[in-house]
C-alpha positions as CSV (number, residue, x, y, z in Angstrom):
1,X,26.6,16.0,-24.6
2,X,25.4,19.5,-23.6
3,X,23.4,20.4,-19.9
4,X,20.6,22.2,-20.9
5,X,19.0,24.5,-18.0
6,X,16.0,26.0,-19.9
7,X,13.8,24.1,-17.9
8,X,13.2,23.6,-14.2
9,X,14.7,20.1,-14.3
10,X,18.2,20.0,-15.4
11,X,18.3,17.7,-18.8
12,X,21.2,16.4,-21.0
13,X,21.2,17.1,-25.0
14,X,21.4,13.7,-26.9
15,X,20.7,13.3,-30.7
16,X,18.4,10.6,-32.2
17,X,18.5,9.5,-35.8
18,X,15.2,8.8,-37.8
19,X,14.1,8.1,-41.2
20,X,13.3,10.8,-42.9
21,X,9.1,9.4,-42.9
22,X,9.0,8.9,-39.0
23,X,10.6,12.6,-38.1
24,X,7.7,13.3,-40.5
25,X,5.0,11.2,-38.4
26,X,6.9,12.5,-35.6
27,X,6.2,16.1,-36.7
28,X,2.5,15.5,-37.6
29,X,1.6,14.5,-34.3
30,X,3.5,17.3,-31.9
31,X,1.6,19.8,-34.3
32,X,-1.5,18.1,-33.7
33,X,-1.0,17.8,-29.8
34,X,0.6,21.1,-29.7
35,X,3.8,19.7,-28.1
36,X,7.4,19.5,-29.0
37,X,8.8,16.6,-30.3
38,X,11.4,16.5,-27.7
39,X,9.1,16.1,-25.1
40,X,6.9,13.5,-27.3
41,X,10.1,11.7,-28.0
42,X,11.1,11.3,-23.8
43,X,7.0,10.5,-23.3
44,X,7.8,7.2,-25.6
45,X,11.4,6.7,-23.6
46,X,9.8,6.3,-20.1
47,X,6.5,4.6,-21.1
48,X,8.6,1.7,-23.2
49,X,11.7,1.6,-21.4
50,X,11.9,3.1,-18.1
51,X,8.7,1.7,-16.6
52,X,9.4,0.1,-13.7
53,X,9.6,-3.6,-13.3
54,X,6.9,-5.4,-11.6
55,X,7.9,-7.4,-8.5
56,X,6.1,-10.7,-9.1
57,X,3.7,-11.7,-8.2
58,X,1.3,-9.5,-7.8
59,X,-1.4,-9.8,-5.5
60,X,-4.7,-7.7,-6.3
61,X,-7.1,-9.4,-3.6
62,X,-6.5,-8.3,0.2
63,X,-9.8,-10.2,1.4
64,X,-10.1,-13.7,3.2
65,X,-9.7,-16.6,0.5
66,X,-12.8,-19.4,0.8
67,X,-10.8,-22.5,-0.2
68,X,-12.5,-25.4,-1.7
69,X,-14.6,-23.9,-4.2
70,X,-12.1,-24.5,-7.5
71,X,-10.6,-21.9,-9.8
72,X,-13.6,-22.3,-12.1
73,X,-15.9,-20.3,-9.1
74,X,-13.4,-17.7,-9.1
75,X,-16.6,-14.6,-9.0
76,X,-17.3,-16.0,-5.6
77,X,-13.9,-14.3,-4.2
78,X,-15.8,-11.1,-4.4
79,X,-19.2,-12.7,-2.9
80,X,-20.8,-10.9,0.6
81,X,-20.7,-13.7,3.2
């Protein structure tokens, strides 16, 4: 592998095989978002592979809980008292 600098952020040269229709697709769509492949190709790296892992579980309500009301009157979370 080869340390590329053209950039501001220092990035290693790797090659990536495709079939010879997807480099096509591949093509097709950095000339019709006026972006290099490259960068197209790391875009699809970090969203699939390097997201980061979510630390289950997850809570999305910070507000007080009103118990005794069932899971099927779940709207009334987000009620005024």
């Amino acid at each position: 592998m080869q340390d590329c600098t053209l950039t501001p952020v220092p990035m290693t040269k790797t090659q990536v095989y495709f079939r010879a229709d997807e480099l096509k697709a591949l093509h097709r769509i950095a000339r019709a978002r006026k972006r290099p492949v490259a960068e197209l190709v790391r875009e699809a790296v970090r969203a699939m592979w390097l997201r980061p892992e979510a630390c289950w579980p997850v809570g999305l309500w910070g507000g007080p809980l009103r118990r005794g009301k069932g899971s099927a009157d779940h709207d009334s979370a987000f009620d005024v008292p």
